[in-house]
FIBA-944128 format. One record per residue (C-alpha): residue number from 1; residue in three letters; chain; x, y, z. Coordinates in pm, 1 decimal. Example, Ala and Ser with C-alpha at 12.3 -4.5 7.8 and 13.67 -1.06 7.14 Angstrom:
// FIBA-944128
- 1_ala_A_1230.0_-450.0_780.0
- 2_ser_A_1367.0_-106.0_714.0
This chain:
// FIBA-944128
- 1_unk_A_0.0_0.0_0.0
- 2_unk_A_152.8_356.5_-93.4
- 3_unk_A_230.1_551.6_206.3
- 4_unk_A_142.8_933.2_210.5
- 5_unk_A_269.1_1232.7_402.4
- 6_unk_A_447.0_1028.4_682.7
- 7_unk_A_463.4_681.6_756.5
- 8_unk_A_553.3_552.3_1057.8
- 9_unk_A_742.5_178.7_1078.0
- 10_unk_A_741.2_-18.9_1407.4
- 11_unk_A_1150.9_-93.0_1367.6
- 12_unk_A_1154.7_312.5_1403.9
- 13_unk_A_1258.0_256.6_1805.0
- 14_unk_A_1501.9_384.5_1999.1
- 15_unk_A_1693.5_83.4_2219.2
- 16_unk_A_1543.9_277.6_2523.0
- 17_unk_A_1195.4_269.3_2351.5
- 18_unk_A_1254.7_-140.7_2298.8
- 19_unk_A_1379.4_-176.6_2650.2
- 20_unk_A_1076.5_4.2_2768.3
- 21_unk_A_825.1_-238.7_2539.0
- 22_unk_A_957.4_-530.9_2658.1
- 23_unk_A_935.3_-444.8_3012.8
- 24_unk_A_543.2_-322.6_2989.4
- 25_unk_A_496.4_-673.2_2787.9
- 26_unk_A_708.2_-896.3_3026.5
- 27_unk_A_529.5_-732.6_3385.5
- 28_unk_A_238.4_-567.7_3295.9
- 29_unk_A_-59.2_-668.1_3476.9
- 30_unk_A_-171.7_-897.5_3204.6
- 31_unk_A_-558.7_-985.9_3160.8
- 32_unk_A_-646.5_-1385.5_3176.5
- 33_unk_A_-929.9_-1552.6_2936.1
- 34_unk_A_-1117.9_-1842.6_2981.0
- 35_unk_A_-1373.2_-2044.2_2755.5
- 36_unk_A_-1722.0_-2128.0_2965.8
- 37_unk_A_-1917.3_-2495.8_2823.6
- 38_unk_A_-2127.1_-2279.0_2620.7
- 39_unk_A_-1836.6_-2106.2_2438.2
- 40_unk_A_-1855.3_-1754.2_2580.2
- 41_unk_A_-1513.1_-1641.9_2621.0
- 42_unk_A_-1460.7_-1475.9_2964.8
- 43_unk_A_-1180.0_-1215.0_2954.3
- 44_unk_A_-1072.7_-1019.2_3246.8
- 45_unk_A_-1015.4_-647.5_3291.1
- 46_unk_A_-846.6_-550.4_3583.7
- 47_unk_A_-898.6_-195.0_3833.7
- 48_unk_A_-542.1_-89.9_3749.3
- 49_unk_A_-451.9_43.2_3467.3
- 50_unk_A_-111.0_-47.0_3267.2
- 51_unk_A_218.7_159.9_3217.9
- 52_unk_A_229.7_353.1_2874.6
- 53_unk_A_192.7_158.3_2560.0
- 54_unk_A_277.9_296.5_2225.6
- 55_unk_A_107.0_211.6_1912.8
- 56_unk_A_439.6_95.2_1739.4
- 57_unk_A_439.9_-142.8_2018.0
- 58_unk_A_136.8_-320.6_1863.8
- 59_unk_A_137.5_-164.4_1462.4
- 60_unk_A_240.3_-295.1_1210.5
- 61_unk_A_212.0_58.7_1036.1
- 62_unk_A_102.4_380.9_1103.2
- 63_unk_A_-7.7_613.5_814.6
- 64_unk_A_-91.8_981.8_889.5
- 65_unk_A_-322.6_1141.4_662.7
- 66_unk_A_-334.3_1567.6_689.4
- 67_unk_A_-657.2_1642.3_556.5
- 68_unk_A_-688.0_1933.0_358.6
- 69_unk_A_-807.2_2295.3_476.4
- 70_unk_A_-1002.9_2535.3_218.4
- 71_unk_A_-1363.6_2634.1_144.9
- 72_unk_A_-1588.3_2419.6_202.0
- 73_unk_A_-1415.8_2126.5_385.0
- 74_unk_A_-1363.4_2258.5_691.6
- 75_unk_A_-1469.8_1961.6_1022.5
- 76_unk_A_-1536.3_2122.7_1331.1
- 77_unk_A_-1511.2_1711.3_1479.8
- 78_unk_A_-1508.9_1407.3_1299.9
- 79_unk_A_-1793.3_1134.6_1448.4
- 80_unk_A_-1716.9_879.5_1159.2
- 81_unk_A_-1438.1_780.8_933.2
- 82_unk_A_-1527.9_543.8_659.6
- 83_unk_A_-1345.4_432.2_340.8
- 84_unk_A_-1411.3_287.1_-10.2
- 85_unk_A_-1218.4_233.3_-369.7
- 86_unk_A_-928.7_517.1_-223.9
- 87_unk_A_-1163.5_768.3_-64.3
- 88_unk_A_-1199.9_867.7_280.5
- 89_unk_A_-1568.7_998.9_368.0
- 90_unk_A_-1568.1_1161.9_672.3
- 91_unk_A_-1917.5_1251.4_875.0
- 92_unk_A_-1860.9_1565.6_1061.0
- 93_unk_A_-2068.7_1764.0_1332.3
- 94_unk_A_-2124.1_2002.1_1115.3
- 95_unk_A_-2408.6_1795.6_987.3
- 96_unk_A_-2249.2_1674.5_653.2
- 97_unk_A_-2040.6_1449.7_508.0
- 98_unk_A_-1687.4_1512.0_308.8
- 99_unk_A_-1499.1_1312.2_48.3
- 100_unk_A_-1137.1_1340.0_92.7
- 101_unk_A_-869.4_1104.1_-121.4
- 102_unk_A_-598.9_911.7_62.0
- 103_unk_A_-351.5_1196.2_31.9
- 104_unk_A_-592.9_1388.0_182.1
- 105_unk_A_-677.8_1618.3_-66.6
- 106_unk_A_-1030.2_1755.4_-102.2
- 107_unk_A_-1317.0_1620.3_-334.2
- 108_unk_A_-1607.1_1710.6_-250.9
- 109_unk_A_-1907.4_1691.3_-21.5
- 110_unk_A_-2170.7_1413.4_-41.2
- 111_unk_A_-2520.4_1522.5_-171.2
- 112_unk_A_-2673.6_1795.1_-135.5
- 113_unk_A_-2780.2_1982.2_222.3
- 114_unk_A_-3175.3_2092.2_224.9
- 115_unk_A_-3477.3_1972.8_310.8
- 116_unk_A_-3596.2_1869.1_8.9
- 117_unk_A_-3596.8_1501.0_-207.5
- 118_unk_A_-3270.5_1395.8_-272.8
- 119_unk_A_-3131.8_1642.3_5.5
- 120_unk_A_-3100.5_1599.0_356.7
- 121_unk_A_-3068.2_1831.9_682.1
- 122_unk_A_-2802.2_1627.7_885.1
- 123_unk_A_-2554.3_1310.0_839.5
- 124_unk_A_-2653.7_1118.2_1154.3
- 125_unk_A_-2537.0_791.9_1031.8
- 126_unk_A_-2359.7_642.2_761.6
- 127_unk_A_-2239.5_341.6_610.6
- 128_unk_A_-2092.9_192.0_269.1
- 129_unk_A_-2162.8_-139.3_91.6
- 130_unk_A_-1796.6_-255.0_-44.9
- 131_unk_A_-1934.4_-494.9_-267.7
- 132_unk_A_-2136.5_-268.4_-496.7
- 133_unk_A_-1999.7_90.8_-377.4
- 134_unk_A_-2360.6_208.4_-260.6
- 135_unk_A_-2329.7_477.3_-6.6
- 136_unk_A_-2590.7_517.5_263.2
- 137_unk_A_-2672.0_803.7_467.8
- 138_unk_A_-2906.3_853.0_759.9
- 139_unk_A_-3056.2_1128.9_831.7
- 140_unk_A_-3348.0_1210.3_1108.7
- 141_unk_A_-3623.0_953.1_940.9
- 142_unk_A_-3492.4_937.7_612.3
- 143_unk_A_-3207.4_715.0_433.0
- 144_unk_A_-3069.6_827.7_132.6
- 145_unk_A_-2831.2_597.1_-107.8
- 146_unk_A_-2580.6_730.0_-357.7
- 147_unk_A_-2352.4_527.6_-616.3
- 148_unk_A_-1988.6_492.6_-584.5
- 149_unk_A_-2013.7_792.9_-800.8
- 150_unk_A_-2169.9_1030.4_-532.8
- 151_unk_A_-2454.9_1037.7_-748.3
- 152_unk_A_-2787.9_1002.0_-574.9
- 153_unk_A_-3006.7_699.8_-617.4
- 154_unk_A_-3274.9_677.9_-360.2
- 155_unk_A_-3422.3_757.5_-50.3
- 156_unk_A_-3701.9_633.4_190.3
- 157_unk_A_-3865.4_742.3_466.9
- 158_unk_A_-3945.7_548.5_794.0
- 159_unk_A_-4180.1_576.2_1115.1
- 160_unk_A_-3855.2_599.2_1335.4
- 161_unk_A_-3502.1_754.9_1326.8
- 162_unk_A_-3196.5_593.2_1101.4
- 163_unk_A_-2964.9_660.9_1446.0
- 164_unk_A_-2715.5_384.2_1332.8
- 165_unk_A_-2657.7_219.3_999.0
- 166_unk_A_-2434.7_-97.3_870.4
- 167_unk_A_-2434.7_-332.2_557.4
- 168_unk_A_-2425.4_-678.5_680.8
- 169_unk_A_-2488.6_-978.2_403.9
- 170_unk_A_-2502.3_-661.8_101.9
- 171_unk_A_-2779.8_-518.1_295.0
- 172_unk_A_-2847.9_-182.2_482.1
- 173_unk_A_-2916.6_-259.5_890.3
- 174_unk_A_-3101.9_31.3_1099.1
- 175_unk_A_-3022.8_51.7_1472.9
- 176_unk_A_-3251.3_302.7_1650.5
- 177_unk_A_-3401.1_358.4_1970.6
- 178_unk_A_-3744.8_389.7_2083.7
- 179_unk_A_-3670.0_687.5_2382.5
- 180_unk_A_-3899.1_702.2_2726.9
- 181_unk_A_-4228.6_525.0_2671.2
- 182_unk_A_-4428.0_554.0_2978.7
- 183_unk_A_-4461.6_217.7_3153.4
- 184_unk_A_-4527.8_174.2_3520.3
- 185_unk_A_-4304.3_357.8_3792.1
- 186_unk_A_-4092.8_532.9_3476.4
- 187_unk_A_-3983.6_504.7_3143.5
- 188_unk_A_-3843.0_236.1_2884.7
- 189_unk_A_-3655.7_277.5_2565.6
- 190_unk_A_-3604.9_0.3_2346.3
- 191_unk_A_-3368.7_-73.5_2109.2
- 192_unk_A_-3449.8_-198.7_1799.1
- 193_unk_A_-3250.3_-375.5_1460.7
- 194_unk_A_-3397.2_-368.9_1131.5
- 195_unk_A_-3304.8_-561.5_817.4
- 196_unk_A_-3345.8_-436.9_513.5
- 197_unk_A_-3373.9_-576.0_162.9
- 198_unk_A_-3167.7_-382.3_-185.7
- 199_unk_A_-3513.4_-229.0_-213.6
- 200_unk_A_-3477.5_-68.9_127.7
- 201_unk_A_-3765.8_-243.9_273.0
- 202_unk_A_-3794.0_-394.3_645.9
- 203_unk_A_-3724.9_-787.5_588.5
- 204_unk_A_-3703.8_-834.9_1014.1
- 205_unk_A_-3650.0_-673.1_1287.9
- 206_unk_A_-3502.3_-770.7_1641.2
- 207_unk_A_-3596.4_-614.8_1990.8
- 208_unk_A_-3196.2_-589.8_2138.7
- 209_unk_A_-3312.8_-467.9_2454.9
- 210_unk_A_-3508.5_-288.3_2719.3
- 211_unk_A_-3401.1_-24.4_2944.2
- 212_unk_A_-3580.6_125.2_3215.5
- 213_unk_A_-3524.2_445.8_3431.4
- 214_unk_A_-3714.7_575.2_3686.9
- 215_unk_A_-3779.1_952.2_3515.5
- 216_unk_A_-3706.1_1111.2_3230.8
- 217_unk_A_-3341.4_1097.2_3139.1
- 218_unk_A_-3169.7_1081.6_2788.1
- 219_unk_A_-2756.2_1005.6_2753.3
- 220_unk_A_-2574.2_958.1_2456.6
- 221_unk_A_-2225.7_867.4_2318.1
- 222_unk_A_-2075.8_1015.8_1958.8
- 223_unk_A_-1847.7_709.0_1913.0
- 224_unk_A_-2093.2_433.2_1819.6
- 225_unk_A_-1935.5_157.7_1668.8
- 226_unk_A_-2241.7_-122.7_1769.6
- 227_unk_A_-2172.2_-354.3_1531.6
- 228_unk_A_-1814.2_-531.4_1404.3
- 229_unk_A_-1809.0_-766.9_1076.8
- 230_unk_A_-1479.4_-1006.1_1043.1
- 231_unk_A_-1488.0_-1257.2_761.1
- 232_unk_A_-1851.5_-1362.2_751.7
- 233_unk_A_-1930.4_-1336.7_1138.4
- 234_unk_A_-2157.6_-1046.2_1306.5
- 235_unk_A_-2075.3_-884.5_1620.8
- 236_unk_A_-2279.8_-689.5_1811.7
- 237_unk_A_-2252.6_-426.4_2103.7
- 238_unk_A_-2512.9_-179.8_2204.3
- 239_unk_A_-2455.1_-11.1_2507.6
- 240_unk_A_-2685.0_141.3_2789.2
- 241_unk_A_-2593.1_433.5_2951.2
- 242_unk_A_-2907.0_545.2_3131.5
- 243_unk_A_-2845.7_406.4_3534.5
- 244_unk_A_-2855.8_18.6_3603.5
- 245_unk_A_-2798.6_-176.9_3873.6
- 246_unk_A_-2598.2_-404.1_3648.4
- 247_unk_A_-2317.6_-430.3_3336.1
- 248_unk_A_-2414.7_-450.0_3022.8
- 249_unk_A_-2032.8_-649.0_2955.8
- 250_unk_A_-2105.7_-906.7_2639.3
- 251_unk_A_-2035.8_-873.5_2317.6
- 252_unk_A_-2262.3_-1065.7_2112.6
- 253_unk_A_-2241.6_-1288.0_1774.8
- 254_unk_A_-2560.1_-1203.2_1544.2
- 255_unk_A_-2688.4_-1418.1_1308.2
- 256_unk_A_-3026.8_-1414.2_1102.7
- 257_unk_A_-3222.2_-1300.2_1407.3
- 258_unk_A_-3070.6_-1450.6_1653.5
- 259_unk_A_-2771.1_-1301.8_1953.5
- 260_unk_A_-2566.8_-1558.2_2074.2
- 261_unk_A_-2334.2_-1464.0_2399.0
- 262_unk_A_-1945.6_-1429.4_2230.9
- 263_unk_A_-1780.7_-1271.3_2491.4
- 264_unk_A_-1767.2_-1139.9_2845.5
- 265_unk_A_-1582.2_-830.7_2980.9
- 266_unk_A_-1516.7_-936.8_3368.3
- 267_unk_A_-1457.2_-567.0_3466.8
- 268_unk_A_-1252.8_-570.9_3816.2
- 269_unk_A_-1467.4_-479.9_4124.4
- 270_unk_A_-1612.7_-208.9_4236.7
- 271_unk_A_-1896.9_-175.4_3977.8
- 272_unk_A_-2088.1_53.9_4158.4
- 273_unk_A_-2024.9_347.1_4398.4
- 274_unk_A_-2195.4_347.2_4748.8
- 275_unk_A_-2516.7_518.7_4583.0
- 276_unk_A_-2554.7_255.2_4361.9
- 277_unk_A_-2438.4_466.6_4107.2
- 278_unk_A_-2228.2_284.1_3806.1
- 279_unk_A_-1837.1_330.7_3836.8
- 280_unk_A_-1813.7_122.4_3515.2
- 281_unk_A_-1989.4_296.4_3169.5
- 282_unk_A_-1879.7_98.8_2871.6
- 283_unk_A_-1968.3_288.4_2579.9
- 284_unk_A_-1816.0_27.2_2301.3
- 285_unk_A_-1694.3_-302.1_2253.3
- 286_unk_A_-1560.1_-394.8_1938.4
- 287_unk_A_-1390.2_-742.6_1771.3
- 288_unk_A_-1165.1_-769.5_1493.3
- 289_unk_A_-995.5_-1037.7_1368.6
- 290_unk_A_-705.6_-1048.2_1604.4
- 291_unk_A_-839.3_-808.6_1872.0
- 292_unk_A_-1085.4_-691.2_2097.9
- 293_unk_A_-1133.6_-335.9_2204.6
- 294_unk_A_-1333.7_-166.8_2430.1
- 295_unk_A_-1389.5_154.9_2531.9
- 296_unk_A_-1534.5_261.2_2907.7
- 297_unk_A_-1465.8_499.8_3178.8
- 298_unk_A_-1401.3_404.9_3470.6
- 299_unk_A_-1467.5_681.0_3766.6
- 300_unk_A_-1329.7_1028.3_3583.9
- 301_unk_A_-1119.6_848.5_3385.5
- 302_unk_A_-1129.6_764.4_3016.1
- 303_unk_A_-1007.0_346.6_2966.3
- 304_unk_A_-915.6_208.0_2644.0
- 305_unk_A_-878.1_-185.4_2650.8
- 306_unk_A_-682.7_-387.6_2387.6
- 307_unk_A_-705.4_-741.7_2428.9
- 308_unk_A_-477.5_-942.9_2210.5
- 309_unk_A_-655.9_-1271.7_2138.0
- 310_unk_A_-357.3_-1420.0_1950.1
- 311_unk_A_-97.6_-1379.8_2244.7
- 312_unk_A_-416.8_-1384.6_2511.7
- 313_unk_A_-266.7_-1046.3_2633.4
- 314_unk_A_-462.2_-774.1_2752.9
- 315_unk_A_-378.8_-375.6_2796.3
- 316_unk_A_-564.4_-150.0_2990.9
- 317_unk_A_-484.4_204.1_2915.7
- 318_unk_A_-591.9_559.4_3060.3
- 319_unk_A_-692.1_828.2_2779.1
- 320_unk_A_-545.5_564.6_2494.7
- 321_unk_A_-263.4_394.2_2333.4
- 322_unk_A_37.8_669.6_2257.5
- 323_unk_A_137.2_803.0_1888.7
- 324_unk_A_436.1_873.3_1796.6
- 325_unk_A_418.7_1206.1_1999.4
- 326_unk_A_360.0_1060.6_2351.1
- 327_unk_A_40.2_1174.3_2296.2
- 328_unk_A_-264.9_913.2_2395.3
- 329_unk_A_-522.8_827.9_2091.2
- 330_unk_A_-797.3_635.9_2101.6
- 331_unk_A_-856.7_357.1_1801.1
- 332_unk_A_-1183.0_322.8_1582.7
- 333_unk_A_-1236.2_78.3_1361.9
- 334_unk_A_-1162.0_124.9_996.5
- 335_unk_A_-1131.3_-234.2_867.1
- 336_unk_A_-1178.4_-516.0_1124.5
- 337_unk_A_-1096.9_-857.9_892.3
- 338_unk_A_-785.1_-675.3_857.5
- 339_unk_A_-727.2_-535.1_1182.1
- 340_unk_A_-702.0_-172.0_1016.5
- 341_unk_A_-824.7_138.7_1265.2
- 342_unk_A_-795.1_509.4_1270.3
- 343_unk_A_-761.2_744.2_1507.8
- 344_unk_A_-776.8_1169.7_1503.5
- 345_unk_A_-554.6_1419.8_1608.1
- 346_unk_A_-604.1_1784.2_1590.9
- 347_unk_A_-353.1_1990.4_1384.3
- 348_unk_A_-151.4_2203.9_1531.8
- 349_unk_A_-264.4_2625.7_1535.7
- 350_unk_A_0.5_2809.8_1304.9
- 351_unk_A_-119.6_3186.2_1385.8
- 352_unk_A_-461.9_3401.0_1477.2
- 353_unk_A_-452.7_3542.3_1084.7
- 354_unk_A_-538.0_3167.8_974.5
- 355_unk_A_-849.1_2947.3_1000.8
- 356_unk_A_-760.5_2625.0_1193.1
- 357_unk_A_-658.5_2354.8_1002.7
- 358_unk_A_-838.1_1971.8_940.3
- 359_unk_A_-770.2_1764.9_1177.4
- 360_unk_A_-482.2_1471.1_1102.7
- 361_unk_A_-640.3_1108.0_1059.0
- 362_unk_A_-376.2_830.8_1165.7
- 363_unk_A_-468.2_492.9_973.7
- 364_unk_A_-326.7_194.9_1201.7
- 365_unk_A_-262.1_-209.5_1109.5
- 366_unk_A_-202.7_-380.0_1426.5
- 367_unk_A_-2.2_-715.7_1435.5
């Protein structure tokens, strides 16, 4: 694969820097697995965190990607990286989406912003089919599909929100959530998984869960990453982050209709302050071929866990894994088969006579 702007090799260590990785690797508190009779896999997270961990510990490469700054692409924040056939298509709070190439020039932005057919009013979700190039974008009620050629296609309307969006089996999946519906003594919101067919149609759809709270109370989390594909396999995470008095810590395998149990998070005690209040959020939990990451606060502080399921080693990080800076990033995944992620990194100010640049997008392949 071509390299642009800087690429970063793991053999690019100091011998203090390999001293260092071999001493967090060798004594590190490392997290144990196990395999229950039904064929969850149990893996352990401790309390304490780990020493420092850099990603050219774990990478095997490290592209950085500056994207470019001039009118019309500027991101205030990216909430989604995606990438198809060289192009990067980033979904940015600023309510659209932009189509960068891999050198990080500018291309364009997807479709058209309005509130009329064709056009749309925010990008709330996204999500690309690699076999046939189809683009699809959520947006309030509506999902809109463009060719591999940004040119627009279709759109339909449904009854609920498109709050989440992935192609599993060629096919566009809906995630949304059904928010505080009175039931007795409080509130409920459901989450719910549609399938669609190519036509766009509801083919099933599976309740995921209930939640309940005792009055009105809405949280939410701009890194959703609910549901992982490796190879042919479906993985599913969708987190709750309204109060419980218990963890929502299993990632699950989905297939047709069905959840099967695929693995456990053992999160190290305490759970739960004296209130009852949860110490533990997990906000994702992700599986790629080689790894499993989650991501979950613990207390005040931000956790990133990398559990290597080749070498059964586990890393439990504060803030993230470090870049070539020292400074901590956290990983999102990119291409899971092929254990590909990215992370972002804001660019640095020049001076107060320029606009801020893009942000830099750091494209990982872990061992």
């Amino acid at each position: 694969m071509e390299r642009f702007l800087k690429s970063t090799s793991i053999y690019d260590l100091s011998l203090i820097r390999s001293l260092i990785t071999f001493l967090i690797i060798a004594f590190t508190a490392i997290s144990c697995s196990q395999t229950t009779d039904s064929g969850l896999q149990i893996i352990e997270i401790p309390k304490s965190s780990d020493s420092e961990l850099y990603l050219s510990d774990l990478a095997k490469s490290v592209e950085q990607i500056q994207l470019e700054t001039k009118e019309g692409s500027f991101i205030g924040a990216i909430l989604e990286l995606q990438q198809n056939n060289g192009k990067l298509y980033v979904r940015d709070v600023g309510d659209k989406v932009l189509v960068f190439d891999r050198k990080g020039n500018f291309l364009r932005t997807l479709g058209t912003l309005g509130e009329g057919p064709g056009e749309y009013r925010s990008a709330y979700s996204l999500a690309i089919d690699k076999k046939s190039g189809k683009i699809y974008l959520g947006s309030f009620n509506k999902l809109l599909v463009y060719s591999s050629e940004h040119e627009f296609l279709s759109e339909k309307k449904f009854s609920f929100f498109v709050d989440y969006l992935s192609i599993v089996n060629e096919a566009p999946v809906i995630i949304t959530d059904r928010s505080l519906i009175p039931v007795e003594n409080g509130y409920e919101t459901q989450s719910i998984l549609f399938q669609l067919d190519q036509s766009l149609n509801i083919k099933d759809s599976l309740l995921l869960r209930n939640a309940f709270v005792k009055k009105q109370l809405l949280m939410g989390f701009t890194d959703r990453h609910f549901i992982s594909i490796t190879s042919e396999e479906t993985f599913l995470y969708k987190p709750v982050l309204t109060p419980e008095n218990f963890l929502r810590d299993t990632l699950y395998q989905l297939s047709e209709a069905n959840l099967t149990p695929a693995f456990k998070l053992e999160f190290g005690q305490p759970h739960f302050d004296d209130k009852g209040e949860k110490i533990v959020k997990i906000y994702n939990i992700m599986n790629a071929f080689s790894y499993v990451i989650c991501q979950y606060t613990r207390g005040k502080y931000k956790m990133l866990f990398i559990y290597d399921k080749i070498n059964e080693k586990g890393f439990n990080l504060k803030d993230g894994i470090l870049d070539q800076d020292g400074n901590p990033v956290v990983l999102h995944p990119l291409d899971l088969e092929n254990n590909i992620f990215y992370y972002t990194k804001s660019s640095e100010f020049v001076n107060g006579d320029t606009e801020e640049l893009n942000p830099m997008i750091g494209i990982v392949e872990l061992k």
